[in-house]
Every structure is written in structure tokens, then in C-alpha cells.
C-alpha positions in Angstrom: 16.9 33.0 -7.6 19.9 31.2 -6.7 19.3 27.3 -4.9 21.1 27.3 -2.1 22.7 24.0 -0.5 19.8 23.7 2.1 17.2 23.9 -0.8 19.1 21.5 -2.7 18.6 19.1 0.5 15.2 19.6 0.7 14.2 18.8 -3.1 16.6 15.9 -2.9 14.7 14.6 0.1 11.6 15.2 -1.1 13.3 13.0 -4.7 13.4 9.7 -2.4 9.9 10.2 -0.9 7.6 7.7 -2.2 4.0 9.8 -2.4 1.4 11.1 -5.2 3.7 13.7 -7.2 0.8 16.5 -6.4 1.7 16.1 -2.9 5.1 16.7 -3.1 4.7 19.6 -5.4 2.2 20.9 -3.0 5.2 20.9 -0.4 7.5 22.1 -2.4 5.6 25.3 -3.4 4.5 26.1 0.0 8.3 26.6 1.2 9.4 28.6 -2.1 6.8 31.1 -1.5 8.0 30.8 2.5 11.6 31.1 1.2 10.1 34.0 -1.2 8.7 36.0 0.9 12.0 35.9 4.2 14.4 36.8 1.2 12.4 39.5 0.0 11.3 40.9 3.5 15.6 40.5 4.3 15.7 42.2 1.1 13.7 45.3 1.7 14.7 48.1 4.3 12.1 49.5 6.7 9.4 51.6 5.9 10.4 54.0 8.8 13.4 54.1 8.6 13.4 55.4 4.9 10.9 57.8 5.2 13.2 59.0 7.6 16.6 58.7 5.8 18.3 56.7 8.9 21.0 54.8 7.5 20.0 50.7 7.2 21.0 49.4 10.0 18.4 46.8 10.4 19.3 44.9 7.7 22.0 42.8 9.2 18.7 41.7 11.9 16.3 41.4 9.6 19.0 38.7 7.6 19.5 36.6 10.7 15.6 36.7 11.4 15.1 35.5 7.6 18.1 33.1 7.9 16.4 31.6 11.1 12.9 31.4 9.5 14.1 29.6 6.4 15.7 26.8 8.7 12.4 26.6 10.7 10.9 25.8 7.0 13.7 23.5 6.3 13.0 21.6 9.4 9.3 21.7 8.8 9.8 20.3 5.3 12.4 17.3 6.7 9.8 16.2 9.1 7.3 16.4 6.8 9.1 14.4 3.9 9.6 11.6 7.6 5.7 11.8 7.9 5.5 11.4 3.8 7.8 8.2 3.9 6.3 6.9 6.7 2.4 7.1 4.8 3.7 5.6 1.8 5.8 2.5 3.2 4.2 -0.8 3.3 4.1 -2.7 6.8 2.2 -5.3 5.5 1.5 -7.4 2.1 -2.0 -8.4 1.8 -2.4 -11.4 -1.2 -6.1 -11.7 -2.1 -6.5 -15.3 -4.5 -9.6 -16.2 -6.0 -9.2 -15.8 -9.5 -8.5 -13.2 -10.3 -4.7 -12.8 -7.6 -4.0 -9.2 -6.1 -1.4 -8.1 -3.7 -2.1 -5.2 -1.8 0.5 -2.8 0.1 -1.0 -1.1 3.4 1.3 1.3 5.4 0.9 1.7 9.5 -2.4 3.3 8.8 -3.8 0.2 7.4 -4.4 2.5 3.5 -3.5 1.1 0.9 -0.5 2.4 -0.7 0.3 -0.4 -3.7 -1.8 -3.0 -5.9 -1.0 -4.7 -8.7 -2.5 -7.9 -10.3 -0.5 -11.0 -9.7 -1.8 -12.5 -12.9 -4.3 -10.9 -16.3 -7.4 -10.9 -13.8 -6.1 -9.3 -11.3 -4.5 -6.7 -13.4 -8.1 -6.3 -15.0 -9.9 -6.0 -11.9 -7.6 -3.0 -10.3 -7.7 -1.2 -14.2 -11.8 -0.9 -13.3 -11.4 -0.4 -9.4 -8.6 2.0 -8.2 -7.9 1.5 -4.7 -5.1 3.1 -3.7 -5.4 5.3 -0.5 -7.9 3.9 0.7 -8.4 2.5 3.8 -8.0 -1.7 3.6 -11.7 -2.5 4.2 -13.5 0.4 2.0 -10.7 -1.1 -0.4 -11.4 -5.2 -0.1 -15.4 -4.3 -0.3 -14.6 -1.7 -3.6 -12.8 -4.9 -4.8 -15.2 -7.5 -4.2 -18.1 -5.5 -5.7 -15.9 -5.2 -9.4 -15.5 -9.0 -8.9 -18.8 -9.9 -8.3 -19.6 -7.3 -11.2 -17.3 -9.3 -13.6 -18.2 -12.6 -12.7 -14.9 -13.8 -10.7 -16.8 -13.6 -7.1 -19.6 -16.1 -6.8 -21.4 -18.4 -3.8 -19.3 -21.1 -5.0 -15.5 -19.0 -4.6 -12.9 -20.4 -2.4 -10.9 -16.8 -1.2 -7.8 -16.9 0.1 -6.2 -14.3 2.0 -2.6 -14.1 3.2 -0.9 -11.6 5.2 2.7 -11.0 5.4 3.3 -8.1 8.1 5.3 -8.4 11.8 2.2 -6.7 13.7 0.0 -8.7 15.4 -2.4 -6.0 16.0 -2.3 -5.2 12.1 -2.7 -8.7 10.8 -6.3 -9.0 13.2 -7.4 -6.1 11.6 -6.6 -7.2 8.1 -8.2 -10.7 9.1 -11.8 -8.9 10.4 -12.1 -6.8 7.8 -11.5 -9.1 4.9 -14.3 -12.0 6.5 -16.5 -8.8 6.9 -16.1 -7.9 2.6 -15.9 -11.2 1.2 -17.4 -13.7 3.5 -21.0 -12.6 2.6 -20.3 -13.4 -1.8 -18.1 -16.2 -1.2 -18.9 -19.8 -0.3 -15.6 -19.9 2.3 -12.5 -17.1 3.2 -9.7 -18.5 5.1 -7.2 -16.0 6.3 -3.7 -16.8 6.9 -0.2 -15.1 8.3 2.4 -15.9 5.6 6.0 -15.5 6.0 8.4 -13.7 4.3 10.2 -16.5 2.5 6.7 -17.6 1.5 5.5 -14.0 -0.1 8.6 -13.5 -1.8 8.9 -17.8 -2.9 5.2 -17.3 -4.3 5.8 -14.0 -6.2 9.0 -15.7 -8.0 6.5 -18.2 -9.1 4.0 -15.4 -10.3 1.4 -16.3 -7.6 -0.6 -15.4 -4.7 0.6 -17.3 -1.6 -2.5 -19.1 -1.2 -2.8 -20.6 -4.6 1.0 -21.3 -3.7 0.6 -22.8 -1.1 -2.0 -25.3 -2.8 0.2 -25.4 -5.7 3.4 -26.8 -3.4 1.3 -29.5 -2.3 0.0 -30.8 -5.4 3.2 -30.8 -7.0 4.4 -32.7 -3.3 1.7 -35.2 -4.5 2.8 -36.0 -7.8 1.0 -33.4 -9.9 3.3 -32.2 -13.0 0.8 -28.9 -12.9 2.6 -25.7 -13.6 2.9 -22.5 -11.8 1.7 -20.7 -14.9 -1.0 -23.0 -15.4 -2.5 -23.0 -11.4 -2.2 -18.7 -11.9 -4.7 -19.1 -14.4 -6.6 -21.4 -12.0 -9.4 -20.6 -9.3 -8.4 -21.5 -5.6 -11.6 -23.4 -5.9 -10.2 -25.4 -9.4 -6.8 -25.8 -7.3 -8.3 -27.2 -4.0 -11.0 -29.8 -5.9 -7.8 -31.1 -8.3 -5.8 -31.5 -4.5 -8.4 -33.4 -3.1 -8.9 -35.3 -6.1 -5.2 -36.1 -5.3 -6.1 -37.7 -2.1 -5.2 -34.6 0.0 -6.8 -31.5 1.7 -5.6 -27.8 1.6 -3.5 -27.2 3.9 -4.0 -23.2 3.0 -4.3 -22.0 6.2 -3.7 -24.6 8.6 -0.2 -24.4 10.6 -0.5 -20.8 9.8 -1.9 -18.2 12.3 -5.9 -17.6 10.9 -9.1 -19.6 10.2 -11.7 -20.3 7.9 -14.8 -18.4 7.7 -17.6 -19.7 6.0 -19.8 -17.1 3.3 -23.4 -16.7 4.1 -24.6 -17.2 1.2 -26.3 -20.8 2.0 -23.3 -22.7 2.1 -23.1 -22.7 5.6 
């Protein structure tokens, strides 16, 4: 069957739409068979008329009907490659530091559609705990259970949370849900808006933008500690070696968030 230059369109929409591959070729099936089954109905004449041996006259009707309905599916498939894009575009960067460092993508629906590790831990945690599509807090609680299963998450952590998104509304959400998930393992979560100069300055460095943050200032007070050196580092390490250096985190303050202390008998 020939490809027409609509269908050409459509696949190289659906090319440029960031989603799971079985999705798409979900999609994409569903209008051939549509696209089948107009061409073939266009195709046939009707059954009356040659039982009847009436000339096809029809046909020409039946072609603009099947025309029409195969631009109904081509509009159906645009909107729904808009409604793919729009699932799998982040609106907000969520950096989680403890140690291990993950950065999480979450689109408009507040599901996660990226993670990656920011350093080897983080890279080991997501290999055992696969979070994508899932909504941010089922996702931050699925995270801090492998943590606490490997060790990383105890009473004594220092969690940092950073969120780089334009939504005021978004970033609250994000900020509840992570003081709900991690507040009850960890000794203290602070949650923080983060710019983005800061989340892209922090990534260059091969860091989360709260051990950043903390890094910035001990190198401000004289420290000659590397950014390869404080990714290897806890944000509990980072913040005893800053106040060792006569200075407190500054993490969160001057940024829009708070602290929350873990219930875990540190409060």
C-alpha cells in the first residue's frame, strides 16, 4: 500500500514525540487498520448494486466519504501526538541529594517522565527502583524505601530537595509530598525553589543543586574541595565540613521552602 503525504505527516509527527515506543506503535496501528479498512470499503462497490448489475456510480461518494474519514483520523492522530508531547515534557526538575543525587523530570501531571543518577549512587538506586510514570509522591516513597534498603537513607540523613519549575502551584505540591516520603527516615528535609541558572550551573559541575549550593559556599570560605569529590559526599558530610568552616548552610534559605524536621527522634 502506497504512503501517502498525509501518512508521511503523521509518522513524522509521531518521530518527534517523546513517549514509551509501545505507545506510539499502539497509535500508529490503530489508524493503518482505520486507513485499511476506508480504502478498502472506497475500494469495493455495493453489494446492491452488483447483485443488480447497476453500473458503479457510488464509487465517486463512497471515495470522498473515505477521503473525509481518513482526515478525521489524521486530525485525531495530530491531536493525539499534542496530548503525547504534552505527557512527556517536563515542567519541572526535581534534584533529590542525600547521597546517593537524582534528578527527576515531572510533566504537568506531576508523573515522572525522566531520572537519572547525578552521580554512581544515584545511578544504582534508579537501576533497582524504576520510577518512571509514576506519579511524584508513589515515586519519592518507591525511592526512599531502595534507599533505606541500601543503606543511603538513615535517622541521621540531611535530604535536600530542589525544585526548578515556573508553577507555583506545582512547586507546593512537590514540596508536601517530598516532607510526607522522606521526612519520617531522615533526621531533616529542607525544600527549596532553585533557578534555572542554578540547575543547569550545578549539573555542569555533576551535582545536585543542594549539594551545590553547599559546595559554592565552602569553596567561598576557602575550602580547595572539589566538585567531584563533594558528589561523592553526603549533604550531611558537606554541611558538618561547612560548619566546621565557621559557616551554616545556606541550602535553602533566600530560596522559597523550609526545613522540615524527620520524626525519627531528632526532633
Amino acid at each position: 500500500m502506497r504512503e501517502g503525504a498525509a501518512e508521511r505527516r503523521v509518522r513524522e509527527a509521531f518521530a518527534s514525540v517523546h513517549a514509551p515506543e509501545g505507545v506510539k506503535a499502539r497509535a500508529l496501528a490503530a489508524i493503518e487498520a482505520r486507513r485499511g479498512e476506508r480504502e478498502r470499503a472506497a475500494a469495493e462497490p455495493p453489494a446492491a448494486a452488483v447483485a443488480e448489475g447497476r453500473p458503479r456510480s457510488s464509487r465517486p461518494r463512497a471515495r470522498r466519504r473515505a477521503r473525509l474519514l481518513l482526515a478525521a483520523c489524521l486530525v485525531v492522530a495530530v491531536v493525539g501526538a499534542g496530548l503525547l508531547w504534552l505527557a512527556a515534557t517536563p515542567t519541572a526538575y526535581v534534584d533529590i541529594d542525600v547521597n546517593p543525587s537524582i534528578e527527576l523530570g515531572l510533566n504537568r501531571f506531576d508523573r515522572v517522565v525522566s531520572a537519572r543518577g547525578l552521580n554512581e549512587d544515584g545511578e544504582s538506586v534508579l537501576a533497582a527502583t524504576d520510577v518512571t510514570w509514576m506519579g511524584y509522591e508513589d515515586a519519592v516513597r518507591a525511592l526512599a524505601e531502595g534507599m533505606e534498603a541500601a543503606g543511603y537513607l538513615t535517622e541521621d540523613s540531611a535530604v535536600s530537595v530542589t525544585v526548578s519549575c515556573g508553577d507555583d502551584a506545582q512547586y507546593g505540591a512537590i514540596e508536601d509530598a517530598s516532607h510526607r516520603c522522606l521526612g519520617a527516615s531522615a533526621a531533616e528535609v529542607s525544600c527549596s525553589h532553585a533557578s534555572e541558572e542554578e540547575h543547569r550551573a550545578a549539573h555542569e559541575e555533576g551535582l545536585g543543586v543542594g549539594k551545590w549550593r553547599i559546595w559554592r559556599e565552602l569553596v567561598d570560605a576557602g575550602s580547595d574541595l572539589t566538585a567531584e569529590d563533594a558528589a561523592d559526599m553526603s549533604v550531611h558530610e558537606l554541611t558538618e565540613l561547612l560548619e566546621g568552616a565557621g559557616a551554616s548552610s545556606g541550602s535553602s534559605s533566600g530560596h522559597h521552602g523550609g526545613r522540615h524536621r524527620g520524626q525519627s527522634g531528632h526532633d
